[in-house]
C-alpha positions in Angstrom: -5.5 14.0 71.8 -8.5 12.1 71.1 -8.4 9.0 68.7 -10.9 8.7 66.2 -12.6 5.2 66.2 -14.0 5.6 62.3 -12.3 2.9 60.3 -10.8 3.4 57.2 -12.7 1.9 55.0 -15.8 4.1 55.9 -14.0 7.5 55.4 -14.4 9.2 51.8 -10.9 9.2 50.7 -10.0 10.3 46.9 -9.8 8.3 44.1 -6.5 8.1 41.4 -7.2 9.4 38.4 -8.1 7.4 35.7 -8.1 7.6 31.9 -11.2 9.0 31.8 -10.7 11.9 33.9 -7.9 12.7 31.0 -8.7 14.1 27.4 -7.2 10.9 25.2 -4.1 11.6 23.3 -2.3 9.5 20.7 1.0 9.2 23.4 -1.5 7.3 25.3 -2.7 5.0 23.2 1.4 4.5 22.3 1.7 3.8 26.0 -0.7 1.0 26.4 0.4 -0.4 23.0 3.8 -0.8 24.5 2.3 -2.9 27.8 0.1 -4.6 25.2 2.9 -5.6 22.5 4.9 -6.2 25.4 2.4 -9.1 26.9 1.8 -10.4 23.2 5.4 -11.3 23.5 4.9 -13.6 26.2 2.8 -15.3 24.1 4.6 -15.3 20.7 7.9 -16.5 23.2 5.5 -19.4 24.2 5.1 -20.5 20.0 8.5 -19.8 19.4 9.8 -22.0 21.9 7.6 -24.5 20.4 8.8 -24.3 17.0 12.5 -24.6 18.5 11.6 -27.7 20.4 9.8 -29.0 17.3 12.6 -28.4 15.1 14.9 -30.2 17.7 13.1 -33.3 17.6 13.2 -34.2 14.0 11.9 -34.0 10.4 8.3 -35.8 12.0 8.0 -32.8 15.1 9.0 -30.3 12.0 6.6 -31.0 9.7 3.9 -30.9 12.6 5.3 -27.7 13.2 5.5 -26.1 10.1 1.3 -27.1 9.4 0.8 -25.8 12.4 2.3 -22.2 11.7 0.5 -22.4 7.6 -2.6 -21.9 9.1 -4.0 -18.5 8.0 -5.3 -17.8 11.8 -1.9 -18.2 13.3 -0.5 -16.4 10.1 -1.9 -13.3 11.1 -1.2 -14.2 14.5 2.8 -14.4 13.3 2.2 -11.0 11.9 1.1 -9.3 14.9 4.1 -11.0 17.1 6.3 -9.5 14.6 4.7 -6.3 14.7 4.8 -6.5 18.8 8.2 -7.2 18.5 9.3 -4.1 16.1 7.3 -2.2 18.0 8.3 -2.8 21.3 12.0 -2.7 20.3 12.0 0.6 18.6 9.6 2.5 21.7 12.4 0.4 23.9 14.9 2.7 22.6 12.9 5.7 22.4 12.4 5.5 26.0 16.2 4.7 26.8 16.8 8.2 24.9 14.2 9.8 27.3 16.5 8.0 30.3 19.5 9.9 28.7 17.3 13.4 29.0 16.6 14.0 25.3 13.6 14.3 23.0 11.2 14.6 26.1 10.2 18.3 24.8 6.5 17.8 23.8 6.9 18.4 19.8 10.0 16.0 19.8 8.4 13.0 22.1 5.4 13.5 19.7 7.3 13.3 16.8 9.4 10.2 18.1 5.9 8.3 19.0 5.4 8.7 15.5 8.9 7.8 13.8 8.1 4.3 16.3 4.6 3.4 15.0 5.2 3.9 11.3 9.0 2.4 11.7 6.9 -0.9 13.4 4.6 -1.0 10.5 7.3 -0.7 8.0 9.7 -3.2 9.3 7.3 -5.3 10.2 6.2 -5.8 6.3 9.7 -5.6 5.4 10.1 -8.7 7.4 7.4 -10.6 5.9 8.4 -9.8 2.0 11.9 -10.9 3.1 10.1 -14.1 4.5 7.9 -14.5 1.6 11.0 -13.4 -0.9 13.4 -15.9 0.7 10.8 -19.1 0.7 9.6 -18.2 -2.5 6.0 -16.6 -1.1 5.4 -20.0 0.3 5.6 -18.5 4.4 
């Protein structure tokens, strides 16, 4: 029973595979989009907590507020937290059907990644024309 001495770090050992070992696929690219919507919501919690504090603190800390959020930068910015949030919500679900064993057949899990991106695009602008309907398209 002889020990060998050779450390670790100087044997070839194999390496995970990594997204380019894999031919690229749309389910993929839904994948990441969920980690990456999921980490713009950190952010978009961070500017809503500031708007909640802001309208806390009075008509001055409002107003500050509400020029902060017209500018067109952070309008767009609003946009994509929106869209993080649809999207994130409605690939949520689709993955707590996947914990309940359905719609994991390749055609239907397909299928669902589509019915989430599209149903994220549309509610997301059927968000913002309520938004711009209700203040008048002054958002």
């Amino acid at each position: 029973m002889g020990v060998s001495l050779e450390s670790t770090s100087t044997r070839k050992r194999p390496l995970s595979p990594f997204l380019t070992v894999y031919r690229w696929q749309y389910t993929m690219a839904l994948s990441i989009l969920h980690r990456v919507t999921g980490c713009a919501l950190s952010v978009g919690l961070l500017l809503f907590a500031y708007w909640l504090v802001a309208a806390a603190s009075g008509p001055e800390a409002y107003a500050t507020a509400h020029a902060f959020f017209a500018h067109p930068l952070l309008r767009v910015l609003l946009i994509g937290f929106s869209f993080a949030f649809f999207y994130h919500l409605l690939n949520g679900v689709r993955h707590m059907t996947w914990d309940t064993g359905h719609g994991l057949e390749r055609k239907s899990a397909r299928l669902s990644g589509w019915i989430v991106f599209l149903g994220a695009i549309v509610s997301t602008a059927l968000f913002w024309l309520l938004i711009a309907r209700h203040t008048g398209g002054a958002a």
